[in-house]
C-alpha positions as CSV (number, residue, x, y, z in Angstrom):
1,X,0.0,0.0,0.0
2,X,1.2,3.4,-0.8
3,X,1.2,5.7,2.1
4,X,-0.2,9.6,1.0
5,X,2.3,12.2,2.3
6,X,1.1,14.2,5.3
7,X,0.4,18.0,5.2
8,X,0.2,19.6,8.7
9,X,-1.3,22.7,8.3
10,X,0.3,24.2,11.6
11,X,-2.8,25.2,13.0
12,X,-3.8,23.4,16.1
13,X,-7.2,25.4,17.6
14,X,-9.7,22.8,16.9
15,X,-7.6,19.8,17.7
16,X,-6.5,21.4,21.3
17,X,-10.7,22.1,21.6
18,X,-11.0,18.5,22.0
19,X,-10.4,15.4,23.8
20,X,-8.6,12.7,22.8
21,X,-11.4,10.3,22.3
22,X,-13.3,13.2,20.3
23,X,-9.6,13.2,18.6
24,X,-9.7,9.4,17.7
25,X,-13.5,9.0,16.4
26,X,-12.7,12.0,14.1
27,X,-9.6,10.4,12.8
28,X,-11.2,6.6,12.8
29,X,-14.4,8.1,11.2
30,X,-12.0,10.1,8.4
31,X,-9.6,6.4,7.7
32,X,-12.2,3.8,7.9
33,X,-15.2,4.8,7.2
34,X,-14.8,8.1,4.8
35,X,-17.3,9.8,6.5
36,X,-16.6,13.5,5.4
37,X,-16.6,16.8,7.9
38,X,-19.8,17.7,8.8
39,X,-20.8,14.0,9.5
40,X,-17.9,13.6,11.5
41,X,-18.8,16.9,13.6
42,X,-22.3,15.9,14.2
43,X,-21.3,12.0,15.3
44,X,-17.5,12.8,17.2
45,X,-18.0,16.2,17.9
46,X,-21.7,16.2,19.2
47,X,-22.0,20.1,17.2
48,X,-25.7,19.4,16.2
49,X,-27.2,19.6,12.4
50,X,-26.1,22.8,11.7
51,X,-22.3,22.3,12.0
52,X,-20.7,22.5,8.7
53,X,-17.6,20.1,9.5
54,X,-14.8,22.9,10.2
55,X,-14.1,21.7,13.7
56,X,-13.6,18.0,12.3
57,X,-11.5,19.5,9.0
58,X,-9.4,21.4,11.6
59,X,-8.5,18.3,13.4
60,X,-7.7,16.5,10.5
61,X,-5.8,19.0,8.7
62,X,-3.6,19.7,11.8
63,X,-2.4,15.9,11.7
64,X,-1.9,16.4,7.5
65,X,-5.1,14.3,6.8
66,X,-5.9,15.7,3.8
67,X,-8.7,14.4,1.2
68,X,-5.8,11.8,0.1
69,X,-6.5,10.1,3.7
70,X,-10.2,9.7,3.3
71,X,-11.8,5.8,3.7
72,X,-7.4,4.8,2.9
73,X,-8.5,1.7,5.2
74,X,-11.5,1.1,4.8
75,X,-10.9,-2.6,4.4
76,X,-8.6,-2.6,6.9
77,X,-8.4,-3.6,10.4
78,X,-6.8,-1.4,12.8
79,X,-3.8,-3.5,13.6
80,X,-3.1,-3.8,9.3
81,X,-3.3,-0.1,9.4
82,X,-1.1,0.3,12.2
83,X,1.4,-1.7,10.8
84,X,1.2,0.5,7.2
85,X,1.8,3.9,9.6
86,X,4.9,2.3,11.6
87,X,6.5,0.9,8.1
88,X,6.3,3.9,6.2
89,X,9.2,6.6,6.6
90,X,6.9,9.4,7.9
91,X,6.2,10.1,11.7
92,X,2.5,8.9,12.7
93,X,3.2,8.2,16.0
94,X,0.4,11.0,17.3
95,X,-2.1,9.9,14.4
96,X,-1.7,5.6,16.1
97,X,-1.9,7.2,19.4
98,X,-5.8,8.2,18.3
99,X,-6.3,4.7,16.0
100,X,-5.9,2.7,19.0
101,X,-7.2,5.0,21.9
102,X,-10.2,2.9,22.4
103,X,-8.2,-0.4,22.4
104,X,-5.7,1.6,25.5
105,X,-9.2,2.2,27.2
106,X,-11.0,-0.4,27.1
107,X,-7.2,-2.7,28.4
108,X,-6.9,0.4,30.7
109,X,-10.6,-0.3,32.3
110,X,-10.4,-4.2,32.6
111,X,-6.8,-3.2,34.5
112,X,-9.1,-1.4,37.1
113,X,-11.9,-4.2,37.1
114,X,-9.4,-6.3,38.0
115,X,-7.9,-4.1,40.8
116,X,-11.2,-3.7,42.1
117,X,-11.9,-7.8,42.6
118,X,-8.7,-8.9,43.9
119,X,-7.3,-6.0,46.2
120,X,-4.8,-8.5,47.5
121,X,-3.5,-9.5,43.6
122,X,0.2,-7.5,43.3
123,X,-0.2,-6.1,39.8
124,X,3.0,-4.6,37.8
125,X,1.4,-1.5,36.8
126,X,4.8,-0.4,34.7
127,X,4.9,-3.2,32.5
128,X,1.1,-3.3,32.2
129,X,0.8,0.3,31.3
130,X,4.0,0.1,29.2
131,X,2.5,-2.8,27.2
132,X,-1.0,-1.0,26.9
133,X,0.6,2.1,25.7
134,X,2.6,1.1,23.0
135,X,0.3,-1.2,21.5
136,X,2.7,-2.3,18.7
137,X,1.4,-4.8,15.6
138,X,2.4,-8.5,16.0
139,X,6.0,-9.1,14.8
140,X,5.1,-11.3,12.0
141,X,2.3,-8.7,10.5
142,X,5.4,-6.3,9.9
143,X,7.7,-8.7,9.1
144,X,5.2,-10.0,6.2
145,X,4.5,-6.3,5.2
146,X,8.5,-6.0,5.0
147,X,8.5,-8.9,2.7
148,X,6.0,-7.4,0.5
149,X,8.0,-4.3,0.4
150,X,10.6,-6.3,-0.9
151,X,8.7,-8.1,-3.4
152,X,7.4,-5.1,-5.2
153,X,11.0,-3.5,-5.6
154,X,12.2,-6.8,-7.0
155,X,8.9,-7.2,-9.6
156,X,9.3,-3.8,-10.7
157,X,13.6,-4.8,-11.7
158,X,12.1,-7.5,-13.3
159,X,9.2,-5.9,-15.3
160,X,10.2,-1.8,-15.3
161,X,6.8,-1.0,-16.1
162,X,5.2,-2.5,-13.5
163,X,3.4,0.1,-11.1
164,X,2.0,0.1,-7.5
165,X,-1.6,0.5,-7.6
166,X,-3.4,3.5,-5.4
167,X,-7.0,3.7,-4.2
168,X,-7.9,5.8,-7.3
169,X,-5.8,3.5,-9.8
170,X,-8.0,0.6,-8.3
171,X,-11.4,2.3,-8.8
172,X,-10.2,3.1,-12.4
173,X,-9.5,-0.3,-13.3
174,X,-12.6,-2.1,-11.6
175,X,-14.6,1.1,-13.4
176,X,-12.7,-0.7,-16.8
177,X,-13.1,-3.7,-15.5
178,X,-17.2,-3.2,-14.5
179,X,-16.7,-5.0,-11.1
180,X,-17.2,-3.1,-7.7
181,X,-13.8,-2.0,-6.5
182,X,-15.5,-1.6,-3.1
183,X,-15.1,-6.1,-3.4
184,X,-12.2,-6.4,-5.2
185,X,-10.1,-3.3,-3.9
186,X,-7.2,-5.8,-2.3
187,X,-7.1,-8.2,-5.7
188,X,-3.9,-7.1,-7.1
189,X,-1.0,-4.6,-6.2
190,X,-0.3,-3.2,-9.5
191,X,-0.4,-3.3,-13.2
192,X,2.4,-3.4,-16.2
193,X,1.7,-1.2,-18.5
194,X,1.8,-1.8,-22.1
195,X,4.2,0.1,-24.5
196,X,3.6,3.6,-24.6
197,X,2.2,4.2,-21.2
198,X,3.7,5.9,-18.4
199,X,1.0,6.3,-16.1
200,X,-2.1,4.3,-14.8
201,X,-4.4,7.2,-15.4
202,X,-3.8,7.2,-19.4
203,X,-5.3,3.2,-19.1
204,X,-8.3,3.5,-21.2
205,X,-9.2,-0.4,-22.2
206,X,-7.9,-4.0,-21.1
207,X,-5.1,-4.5,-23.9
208,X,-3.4,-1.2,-22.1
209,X,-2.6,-3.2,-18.8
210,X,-1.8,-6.3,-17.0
211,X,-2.9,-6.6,-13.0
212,X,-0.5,-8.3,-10.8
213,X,-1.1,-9.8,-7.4
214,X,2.6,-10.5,-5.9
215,X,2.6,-13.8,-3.3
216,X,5.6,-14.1,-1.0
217,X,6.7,-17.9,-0.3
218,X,10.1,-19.4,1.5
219,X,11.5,-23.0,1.3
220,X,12.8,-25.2,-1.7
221,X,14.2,-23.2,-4.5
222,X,14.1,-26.1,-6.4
223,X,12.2,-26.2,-9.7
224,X,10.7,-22.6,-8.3
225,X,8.0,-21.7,-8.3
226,X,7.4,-25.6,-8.0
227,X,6.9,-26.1,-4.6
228,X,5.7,-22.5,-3.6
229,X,3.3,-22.6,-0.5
230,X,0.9,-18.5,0.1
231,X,-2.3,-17.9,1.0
232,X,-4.8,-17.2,-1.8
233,X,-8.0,-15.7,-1.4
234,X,-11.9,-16.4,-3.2
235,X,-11.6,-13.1,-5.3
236,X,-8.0,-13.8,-6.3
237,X,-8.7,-17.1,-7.8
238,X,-12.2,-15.5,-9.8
239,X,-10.0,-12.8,-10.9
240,X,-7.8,-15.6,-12.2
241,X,-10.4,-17.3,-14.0
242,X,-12.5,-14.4,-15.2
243,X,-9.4,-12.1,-16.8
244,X,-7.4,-15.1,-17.8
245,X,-6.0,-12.8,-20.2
246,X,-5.2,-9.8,-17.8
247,X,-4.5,-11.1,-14.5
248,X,-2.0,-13.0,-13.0
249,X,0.4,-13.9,-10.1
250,X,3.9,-13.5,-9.5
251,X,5.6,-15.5,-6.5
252,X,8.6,-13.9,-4.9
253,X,11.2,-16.1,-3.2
254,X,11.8,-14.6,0.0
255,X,15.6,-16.1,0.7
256,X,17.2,-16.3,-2.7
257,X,15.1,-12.9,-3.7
258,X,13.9,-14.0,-7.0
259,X,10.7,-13.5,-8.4
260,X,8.5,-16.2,-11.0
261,X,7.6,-15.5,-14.3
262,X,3.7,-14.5,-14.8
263,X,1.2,-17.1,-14.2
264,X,-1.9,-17.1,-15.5
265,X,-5.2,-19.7,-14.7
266,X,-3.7,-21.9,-17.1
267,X,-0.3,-22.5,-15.4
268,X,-1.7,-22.2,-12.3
269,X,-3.7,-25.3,-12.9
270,X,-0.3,-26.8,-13.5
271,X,0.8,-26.1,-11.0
272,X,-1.4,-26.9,-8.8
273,X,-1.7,-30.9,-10.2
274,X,-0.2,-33.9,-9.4
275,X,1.4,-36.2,-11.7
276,X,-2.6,-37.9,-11.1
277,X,-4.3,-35.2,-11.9
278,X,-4.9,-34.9,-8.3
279,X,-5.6,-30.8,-7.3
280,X,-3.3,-29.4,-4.3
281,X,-5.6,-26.4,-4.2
282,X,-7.4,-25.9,-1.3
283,X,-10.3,-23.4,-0.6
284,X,-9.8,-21.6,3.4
285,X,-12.0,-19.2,4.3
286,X,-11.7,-16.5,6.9
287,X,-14.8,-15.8,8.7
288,X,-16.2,-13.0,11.2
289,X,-19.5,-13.0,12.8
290,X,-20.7,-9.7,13.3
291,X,-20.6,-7.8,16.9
292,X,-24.0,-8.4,19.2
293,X,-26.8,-5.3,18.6
């Protein structure tokens, strides 16, 4: 994912004007949900129907929030988000601090529940606090995001007009496409352009580009990609099928820094067949029931 650059704009009334848990549903509303000013006034800010959004806007423009920020992780979990912020070269410290205020709360709170029913209990307040505070992404989150870094470098030496996809790029080429990018907005990473573009925004029809969904594996370098074990998702594999001509995957060798040719649906059922015809493709599922109302 490609990170917008931040613009402060230096001015800090409205964001002193309010707590920090006024602060963090204005930012979460702004991220996640794309929920523009005056929405976010009325539902963080309490300002009633007749707000126009400049309190919200103020917030957001004194972290460098701009319109580029708006619905960016949407279909994203806080921790994946947090884990884009901490990876990327700019300082977001202050704008995680607000992602994950309710998280620090809500750990805070069952801290001082559990205070409260075992007064004789010797709790380490430092490390607690320490550990609530900092609320870092699992190891292995960034480490995978790190490899994906990685990956895209080496695809785009091997194919030099290969280019990271943005949120906009995305829409563009579902809008080409005529699927709902709101579905398939985490299919691919990028495209290769054909001859004679530069740019994602001069694509006009299918023949201009080539999407490309980038799968990190380790082990035997053997016969690569023979051999290659990654996670592959429902919409992946009908993107396979569907733009047999358009789409396809490239597996990056995490130790030996190498990335496969293209595969399209064809090779991929190659690849994915024994010598018996027998499939080692396997359909998994991720599931999440939704909270209690």
């Amino acid at each position: 994912m490609i990170i917008p650059k931040l613009k402060p704009s230096g001015r800090d009334r409205e964001f002193l004007k309010y707590n920090s848990k006024q602060r963090s549903e204005v930012v979460i509303g702004w991220l996640f949900k794309g929920e523009d000013h005056r929405k976010l006034d009325i539902k963080a800010l309490s300002l009633g129907f007749k707000s126009l959004g400049f309190q919200s806007m103020g917030i957001l423009h004194y972290l460098g929030l701009k319109k580029e920020f708006k619905s960016i992780f949407k279909n994203h979990s806080i921790k994946e988000s947090v884990s884009y912020l901490e990876l990327d070269s700019q300082d977001f410290s202050e704008i995680i601090k607000l992602v994950t205020y309710a998280e620090v709360i809500e750990e805070s709170d069952s801290l001082n529940m559990d205070m409260i029913k075992n007064p004789n209990q010797n709790f380490n307040l430092n490390q607690t606090v320490n550990s609530t505070l900092k609320k870092t992404p699992r190891e292995k989150n960034i480490e995978d995001l790190k490899k994906e870094k990685i990956g895209i470098q080496a695809l785009k030496e091997k194919y030099p007009r290969f280019r990271v996809a943005t949120k906009p790029d995305i829409e563009r080429i579902c809008s080409i496409l005529g699927v709902n990018p709101s579905r398939y907005f985490k299919t691919f990473d990028g495209v290769i352009l054909r001859e004679g573009l530069n740019k994602i925004e001069e694509i006009v029809n299918l023949q201009d580009f080539k999407m490309i969904e980038l799968k990190a594996t380790k082990g035997s370098i053997k016969d690569f990609p023979n051999n290659s074990f990654f996670g592959f998702t429902q919409n992946e594999h009908d993107f396979l099928k569907m733009f047999y001509k358009t789409y396809f995957l490239c597996i990056y060798h995490v130790d030996k820094k190498l990335c496969s040719e293209l595969i399209d649906i064809f090779e991929f059922e190659k690849l994915t067949r024994t010598t018996e015809n027998r499939s080692l493709f396997r359909t998994q599922y991720q599931v999440k029931f939704k909270p209690y109302e």
